[in-house]
N, C-alpha and C positions, 0 to 999 in steps of 0.2 A: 310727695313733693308739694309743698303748698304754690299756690299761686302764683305768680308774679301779681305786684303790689297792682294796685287800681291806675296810680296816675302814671307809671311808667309803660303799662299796655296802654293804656288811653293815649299816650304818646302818637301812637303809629296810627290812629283817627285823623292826626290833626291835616298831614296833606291830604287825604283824598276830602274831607271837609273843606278846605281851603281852596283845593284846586276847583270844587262844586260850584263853591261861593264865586270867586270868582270868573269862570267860564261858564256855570250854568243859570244862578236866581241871579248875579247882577243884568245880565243881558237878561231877561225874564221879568226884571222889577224896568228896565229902562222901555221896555215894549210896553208896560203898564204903565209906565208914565205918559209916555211917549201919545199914547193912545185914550186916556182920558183927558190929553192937553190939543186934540189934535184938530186943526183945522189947515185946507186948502183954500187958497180964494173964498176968505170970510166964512167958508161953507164951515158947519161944527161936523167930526168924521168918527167922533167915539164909536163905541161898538152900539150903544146905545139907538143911539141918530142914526146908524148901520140899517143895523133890525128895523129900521120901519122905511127902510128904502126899497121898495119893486125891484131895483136892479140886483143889490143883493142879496135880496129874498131869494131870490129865482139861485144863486149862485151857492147858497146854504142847500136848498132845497134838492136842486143838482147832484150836487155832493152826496148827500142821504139817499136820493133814489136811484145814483149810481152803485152806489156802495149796497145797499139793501137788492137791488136784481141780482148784482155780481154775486152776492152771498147764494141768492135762491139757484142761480145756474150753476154755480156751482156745486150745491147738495143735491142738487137732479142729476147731475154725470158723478160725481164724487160717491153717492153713498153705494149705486151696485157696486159699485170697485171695492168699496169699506166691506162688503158683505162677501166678494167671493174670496178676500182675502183671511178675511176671518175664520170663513165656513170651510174651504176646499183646501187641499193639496194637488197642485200639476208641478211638471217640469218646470224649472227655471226660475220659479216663485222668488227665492231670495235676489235673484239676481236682476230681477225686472221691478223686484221691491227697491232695490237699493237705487236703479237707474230710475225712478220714475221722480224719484226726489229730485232731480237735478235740478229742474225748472223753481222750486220752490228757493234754492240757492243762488240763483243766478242772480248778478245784477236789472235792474228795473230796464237801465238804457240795453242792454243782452238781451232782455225780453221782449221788448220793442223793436229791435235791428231786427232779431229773428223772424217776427211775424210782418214786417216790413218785407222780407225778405221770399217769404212761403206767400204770403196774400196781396201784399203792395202792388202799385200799379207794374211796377217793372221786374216783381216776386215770382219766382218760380211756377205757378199755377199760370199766372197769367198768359204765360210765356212760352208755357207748353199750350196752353188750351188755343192763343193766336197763333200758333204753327202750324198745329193740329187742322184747325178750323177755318183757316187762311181768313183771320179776321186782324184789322186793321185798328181793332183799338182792345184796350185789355176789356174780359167778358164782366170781371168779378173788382166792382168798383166803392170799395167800403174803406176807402184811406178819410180820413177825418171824419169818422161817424163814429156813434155811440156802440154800433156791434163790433168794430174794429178793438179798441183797448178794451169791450166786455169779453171777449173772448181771450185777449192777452188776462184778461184777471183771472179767469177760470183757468187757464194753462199754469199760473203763478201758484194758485192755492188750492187748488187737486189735493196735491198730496199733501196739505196740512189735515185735509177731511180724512184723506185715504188712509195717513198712519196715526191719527192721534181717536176718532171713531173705529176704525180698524180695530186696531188694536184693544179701544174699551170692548168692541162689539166679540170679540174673542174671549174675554173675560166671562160672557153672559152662560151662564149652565144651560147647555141645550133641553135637559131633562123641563125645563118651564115651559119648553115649546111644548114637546112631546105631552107632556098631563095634559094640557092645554087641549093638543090632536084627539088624545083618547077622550076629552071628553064631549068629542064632537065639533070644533070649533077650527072652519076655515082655514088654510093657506093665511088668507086678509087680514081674519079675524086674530089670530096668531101675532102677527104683524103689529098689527096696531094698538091690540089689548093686554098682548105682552110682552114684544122684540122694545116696541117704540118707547113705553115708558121707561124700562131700564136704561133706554140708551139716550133719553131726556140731558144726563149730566154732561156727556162726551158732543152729543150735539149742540146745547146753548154754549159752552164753551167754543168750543172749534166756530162755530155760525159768530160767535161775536168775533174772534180774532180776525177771521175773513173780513167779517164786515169793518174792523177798525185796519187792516191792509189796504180794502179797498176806499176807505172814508182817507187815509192821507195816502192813498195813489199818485206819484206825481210822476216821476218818469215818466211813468207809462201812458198816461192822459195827454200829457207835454207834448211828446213825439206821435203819439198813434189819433189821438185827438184833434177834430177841427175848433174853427174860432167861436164857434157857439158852443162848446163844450169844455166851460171852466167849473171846475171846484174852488174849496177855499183855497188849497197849496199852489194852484196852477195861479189864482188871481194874486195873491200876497208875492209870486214871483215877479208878475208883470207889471205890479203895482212900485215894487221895491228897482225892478233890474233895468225894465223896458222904460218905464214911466216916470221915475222917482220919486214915486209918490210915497215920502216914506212914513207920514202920519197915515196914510189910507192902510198900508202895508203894517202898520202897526196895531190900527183896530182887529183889522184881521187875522191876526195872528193872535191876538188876544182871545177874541172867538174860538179860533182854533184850539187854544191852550185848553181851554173850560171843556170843550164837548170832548178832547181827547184822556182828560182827567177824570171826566167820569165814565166815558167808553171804560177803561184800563181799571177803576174802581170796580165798575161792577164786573169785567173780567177778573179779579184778582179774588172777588166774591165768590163766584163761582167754581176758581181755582183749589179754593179753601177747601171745598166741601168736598172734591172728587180730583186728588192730584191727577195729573194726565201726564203725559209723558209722548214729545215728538221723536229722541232717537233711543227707543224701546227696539233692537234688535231681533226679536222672536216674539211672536204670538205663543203666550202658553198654553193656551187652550189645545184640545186634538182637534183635525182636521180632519178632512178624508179627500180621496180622489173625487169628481164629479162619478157619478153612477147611470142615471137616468140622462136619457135623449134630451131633456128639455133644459137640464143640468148644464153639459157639457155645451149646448146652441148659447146660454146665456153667461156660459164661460168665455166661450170665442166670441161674442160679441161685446162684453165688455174688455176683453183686451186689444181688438181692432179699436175701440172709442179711445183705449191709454194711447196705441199707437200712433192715431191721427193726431190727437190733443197733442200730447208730449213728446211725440220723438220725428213727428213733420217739420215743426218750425226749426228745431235744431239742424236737423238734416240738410234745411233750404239753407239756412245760415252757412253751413263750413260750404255749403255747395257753391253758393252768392261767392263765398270768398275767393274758391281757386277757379272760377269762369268769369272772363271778359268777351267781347265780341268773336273773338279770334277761339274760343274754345277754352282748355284747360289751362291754365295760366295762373301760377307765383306771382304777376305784377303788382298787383293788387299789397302782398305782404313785403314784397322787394321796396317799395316806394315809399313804404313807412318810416322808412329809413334815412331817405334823403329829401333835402330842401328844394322843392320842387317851384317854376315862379307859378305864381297867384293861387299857391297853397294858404289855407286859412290860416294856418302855424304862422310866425315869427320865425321858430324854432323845427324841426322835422317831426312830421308827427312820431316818431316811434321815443323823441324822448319824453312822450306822453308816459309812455311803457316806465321808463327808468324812474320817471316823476313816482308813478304810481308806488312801483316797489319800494321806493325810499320813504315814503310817506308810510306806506304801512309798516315797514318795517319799525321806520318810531315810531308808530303807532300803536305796534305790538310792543313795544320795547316799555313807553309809560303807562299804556295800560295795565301791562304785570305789574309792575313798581306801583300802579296807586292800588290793584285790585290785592296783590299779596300785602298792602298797609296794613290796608280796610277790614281784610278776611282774618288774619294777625290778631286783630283787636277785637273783631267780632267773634272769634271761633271761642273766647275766654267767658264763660259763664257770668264774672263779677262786673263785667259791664254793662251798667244799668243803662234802658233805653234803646235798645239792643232791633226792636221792631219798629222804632223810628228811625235811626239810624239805616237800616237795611231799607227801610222807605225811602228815604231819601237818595237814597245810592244807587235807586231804581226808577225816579223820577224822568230820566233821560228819555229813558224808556217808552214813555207816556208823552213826548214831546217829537211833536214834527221835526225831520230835518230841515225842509224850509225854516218853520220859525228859529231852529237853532243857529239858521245861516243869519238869516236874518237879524237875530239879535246882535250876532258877532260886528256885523258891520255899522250897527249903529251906536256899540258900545266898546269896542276894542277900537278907536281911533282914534287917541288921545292919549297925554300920559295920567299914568306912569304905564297904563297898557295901549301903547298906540301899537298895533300889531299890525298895521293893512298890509306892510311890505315884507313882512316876518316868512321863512319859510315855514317858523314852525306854527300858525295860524291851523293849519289847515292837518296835523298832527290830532293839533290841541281835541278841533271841531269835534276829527274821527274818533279820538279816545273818549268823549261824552258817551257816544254809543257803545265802543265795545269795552269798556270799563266795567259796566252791569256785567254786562256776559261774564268778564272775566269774575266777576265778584261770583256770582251765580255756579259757576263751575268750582271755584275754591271751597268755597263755605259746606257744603255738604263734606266736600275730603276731609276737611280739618276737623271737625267735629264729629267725623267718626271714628277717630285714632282714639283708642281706650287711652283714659286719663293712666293705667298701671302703667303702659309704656314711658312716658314722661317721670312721673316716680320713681321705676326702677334707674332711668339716664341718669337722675342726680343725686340716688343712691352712692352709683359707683363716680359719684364727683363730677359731671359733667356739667356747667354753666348751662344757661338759660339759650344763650346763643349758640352754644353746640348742641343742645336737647332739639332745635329748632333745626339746624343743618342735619344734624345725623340722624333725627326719628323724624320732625314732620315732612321734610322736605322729600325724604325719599318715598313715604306714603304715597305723598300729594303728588309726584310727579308726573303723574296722568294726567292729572284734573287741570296742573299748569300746562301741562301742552294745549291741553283741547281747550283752553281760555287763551292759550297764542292763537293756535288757527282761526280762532273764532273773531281776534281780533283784527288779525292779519287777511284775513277775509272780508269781516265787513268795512274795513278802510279801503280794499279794493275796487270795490264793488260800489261806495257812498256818494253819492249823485247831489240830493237834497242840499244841501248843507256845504258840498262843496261849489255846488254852480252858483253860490254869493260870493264865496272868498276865493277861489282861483284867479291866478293874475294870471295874463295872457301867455306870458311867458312860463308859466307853469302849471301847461294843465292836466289834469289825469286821466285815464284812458276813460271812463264814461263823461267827462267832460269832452273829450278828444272826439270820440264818437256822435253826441249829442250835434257838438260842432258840424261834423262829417253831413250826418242826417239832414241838418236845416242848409243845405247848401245843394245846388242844382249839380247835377253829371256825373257821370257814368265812372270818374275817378274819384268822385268824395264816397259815390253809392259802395262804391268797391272795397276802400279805405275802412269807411263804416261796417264794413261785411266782416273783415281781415282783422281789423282790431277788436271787433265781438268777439269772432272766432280766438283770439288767444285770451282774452279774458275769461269766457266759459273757460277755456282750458285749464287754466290757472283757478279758477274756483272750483271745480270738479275736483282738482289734485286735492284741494285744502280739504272738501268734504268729504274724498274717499278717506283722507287723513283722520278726518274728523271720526269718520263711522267706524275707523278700526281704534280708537282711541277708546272711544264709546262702550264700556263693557254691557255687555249684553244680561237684557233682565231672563231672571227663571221663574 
C-alpha cells in the first residue's frame, strides 16, 4: 500500500500545532514581552536588572542549593535500595517494588499533608511522643525549615533512583566484579573502579531529573516551607497571586524558562546515549537470595530505611484522617460533603472532589484527541521534520507549571481568547502537560505495527480510515489507555498551574487541600487529612492501572 499523500497526513498536525501556539508559545512570547518591558515604581524589573539584585540572587541561588542537596540525600538513601534490588532475591520483592513507587506518583499537596501529618506540630510523632513523655509542647519542631520539604523531596524521588539505576545497575555482568576480585582488588576497590563507572549513565540521568523535580518544587516548599525559604516558583507565585506584581512575576518566570530548558536539554542528551526506562517491570539480570550474615543485616536495614521513608508518612496521613479528639471518627470525611458556616468554600468542599473528576476527565478526553492527531502524522515516515515536530510537542515538558499558570492569566484575558471565567481554562492548562505523555506513549505503538499489515488491509480493499480502526487502533489500544491514565492522573493531581486559574467557586482537590492547609483548626487539619487520603486513593488506582498496562520488559 503506498502512503497516504503528504498534505493529507500533515492534516492531523495542524491542531495539536495550533492548539500549542495558542495555549503554549503565545503565553510564553507575552511573559517575554511582558518581562523585557517591565517596570514597577520607575524601578526597571527585566530579568536582566534581576541578576544583579542581592535579593534575588539569594532566591536563584536557594533554588539551586536546595535542589543540588535534595538530589545528594537522595542518592545517599536511594542507591543501597538500587543495589539490593538489583543484586538479591527475598520475599515480597515485586510487591514492595510496585508499593514503593507510590510516593513518586502522588500529588506534591498529598506529599505535603502527609509529612504535615507524620512530622507537623500536631502530626502523629508529636503526639505520641507528648503522651508518652507528658510533655506540653510538641518535641520535634521542623514545620517551615529547610529539613522539613528536604525530606518530603527525598520521600518524592526515591524511587525514581531506586527503579530507573535499579534496574541499569541489574543490567551490569556480575562476572566484571568477579575478574576484578580474582585479581585482588577490594570490596571498595570493585565499587568504584568498576560497579561506579558503568553505572555513570543511569546516575547523571536519574541525579539530574531529581535535581530538575526538586529545582521547580513548589507544592511542596509552598506548604512545608517557612518565609525565608523561596525558590524561583514559590516567588513568581507570590509575586503574581499575593502581590500583583505581574511584571516582577514575569521576569521570573522568564528566568525560570531559560535554566529549565537547558536542565531538560542536557537531560535529553544524556537520554540519547543510554535510554532508561522508569516502568521496566522486571530486572533481567539473575538475582540470588542474601547468603552471608552481613548480606542479609544490610538487607533488613535498608528495608526498615524504605519503610520509615515511604510508608510512615502515608500511614500518618489515612491515620490524621479517621481520628479527631474523640478518637476514631469519619467526621472528618462526612463534612466534605456539607456547607459548613465559616468554611473556606463558597461551595462544600467535597465538590472540590466532583470539580476534580470532571476536569480530568476532559482533560483525558482532549488530550487523546490532540495526542492521537499528533501521533497520526508523526508515526508516517514521509513527514519531513519529524524530530522538530516531537520537540516541540515536548516543550511543555520542560516548562514550570507556575510559569504555565502564570502565562494563562496574563494572556487568555482578552478577546477572542478571554477565558478567565471559562470552565474549560483549567482543562486547557492540564492538557499542556499530559498531551506529551499521551504523545509519548502513542508513538512508540504506532510505529511498530509492520508496514505489511497496513498493505495487506488495502489489498483486500479496505480505506485508509478502516486500515486505521481495524489494524492500528486495535494494536495501539494499550498504549491509548496508559496515555488516558496518565492524563487522567496528572490533571488530578496539578497544583502549579491550577493555583493561577482556579476561581473560587471551582476548586480542585489539591487546590481544596492547599486551601484546607493555610487555615488554622483542628476541622480544616482534618479536612486537609481526608481529602489527601482520597486523592492518593484515586492515584494509586490509576497507577496500579498504569503498572498492569505497562508490559513488562525481558
Amino acid at each position: 500500500m503506498r502512503s497516504s499523500p503528504l498534505p493529507l497526513r500533515s492534516i492531523f498536525l495542524l491542531p495539536p500545532l495550533l492548539f500549542l501556539l495558542a495555549f503554549y508559545f503565545h503565553p510564553l512570547l507575552q511573559i517575554l514581552l511582558l518581562s523585557n518591558t517591565a517596570e514597577f515604581r520607575g524601578q526597571p524589573l527585566s530579568p536582566a536588572h534581576l541578576l544583579e539584585s542581592s535579593v534575588y540572587l539569594r532566591v536563584i541561588w536557594f533554588t539551586f542549593w536546595q535542589a543540588a542537596l535534595s538530589t545528594l540525600l537522595t542518592f545517599l538513601l536511594a542507591l543501597p535500595g538500587a543495589f539490593i534490588y538489583a543484586r538479591y532475591d527475598f520475599r515480597g520483592k515485586k510487591v514492595l517494588r510496585a508499593a514503593s513507587t507510590v510516593p513518586f506518583v502522588l500529588p506534591t499537596v498529598v506529599t505535603a499533608a502527609a509529612f504535615r501529618a507524620l512530622l507537623g506540630a500536631n502530626g502523629l510523632v508529636n503526639t505520641w511522643l507528648m503522651e508518652l513523655l507528658s510533655l506540653q509542647h510538641p518535641p520535634i519542631q521542623i514545620e517551615q525549615t529547610v529539613a522539613f520539604f528536604l525530606l518530603a523531596h527525598v520521600f518524592y524521588n526515591y524511587t525514581l533512583v531506586l527503579r530507573i539505576v535499579g534496574e541499569y545497575w541489574s543490567r551490569i555482568d556480575a562476572r566484571a566484579g568477579e575478574a576484578a576480585a580474582m585479581l585482588g582488588a577490594s570490596p571498595r576497590q570493585i565499587f568504584f573502579r568498576v560497579t561506579l563507572p558503568l553505572l555513570t549513565p543511569a546516575i547523571a540521568s536519574s541525579a539530574l531529573l531529581v535535581f530538575i523535580f526538586c529545582f521547580t518544587s513548589f507544592g511542596i516548599i509552598l506548604l512545608l516551607g517557612g518565609p525565608g525559604q523561596t525558590t524561583i516558583e514559590v516567588e513568581i507565585y507570590r509575586q503574581a497571586v499575593h502581590l500583583f506584581n505581574l511584571p516582577m512575576a514575569a521576569s521570573l518566570s522568564l528566568i525560570q524558562i531559560l535554566f529549565n530548558f537547558g536542565l531538560m536539554w542536557l537531560y535529553v542528551r544524556i537520554g540519547r546515549k543510554s535510554p532508561l526506562s522508569f516502568f521496566a517491570d522486571s530486572f533481567p539480570m539473575r538475582t540470588r537470595p542474601p547468603r552471608r550474615l552481613g548480606e542479609k543485616v544490610f538487607l533488613a536495614a535498608n528495608l526498615i530505611v524504605m519503610f520509615l521513608l515511604l510508608a510512615t508518612p502515608l500511614l500518618a496521613l489515612i491515620t490524621a484522617s479517621f481520628t479527631d479528639q474523640n478518637g476514631f471518627s469519619t467526621l472528618y470525611y462526612l463534612t466534605l460533603f456539607t456547607n459548613q458556616s465559616g468554611s473556606v468554600f463558597a461551595v462544600p468542599a467535597g465538590q472540590a472532589i466532583c470539580n476534580s473528576l470532571f476536569f480530568a476527565l476532559a482533560t483525558t478526553v482532549l488530550a487523546l484527541v490532540l495526542g492521537l492527531s499528533a501521533t497520526t502524522a508523526l508515526s508516517s515516515p514521509r513527514i519531513p521534520g519529524q524530530a522538530l515536530m516531537e520537540t516541540l510537542i515536548l516543550l511543555p515538558l520542560a516548562t514550570s507549571a507556575v510559569t504555565m499558570g502564570f502565562g494563562f492569566i496574563v494572556t487568555l484575558n482578552r478577546p477572542p481568547l478571554d477565558l478567565r471565567d471559562s470552565l474549560a481554562l483549567i482543562p486547557l492548562a492540564h492538557s499542556l502537560v499530559a498531551f506529551p505523555f499521551v504523545v509519548r506513549c502513542l508513538l512508540p505503538a504506532l510505529r511498530s505495527i509492520p508496514h505489511a499489515l497496513r498493505e495487506a488491509a488495502a489489498v483486500l480493499g479496505a480505506s485508509p480510515g478502516r486500515i486505521w480502526y481495524h489494524v492500528d487502533m486495535p494494536l495501539t489500544a494499550r498504549a491509548v489507555a496508559v496515555g488516558a491514565v496518565f492524563a487522567f492522573s496528572v490533571s488530578m493531581g496539578e497544583f502549579g498551574a491550577t493555583s493561577f486559574i482556579a476561581r473560587p467557586h471551582t476548586p480542585t482537590m489539591p487546590v481544596a487541600i492547599f486551601r484546607f492547609l493555610s487555615r488554622p483548626g483542628d476541622m480544616n487539619f482534618g479536612q486537609a487529612m481526608a481529602m489527601s487520603s482520597i486523592l492518593m486513593l484515586v492515584t494509586i488506582i490509576g497507577f496500579l492501572v498504569l503498572e498492569k498496562l505497562t508490559p513488562a520488559k525481558s
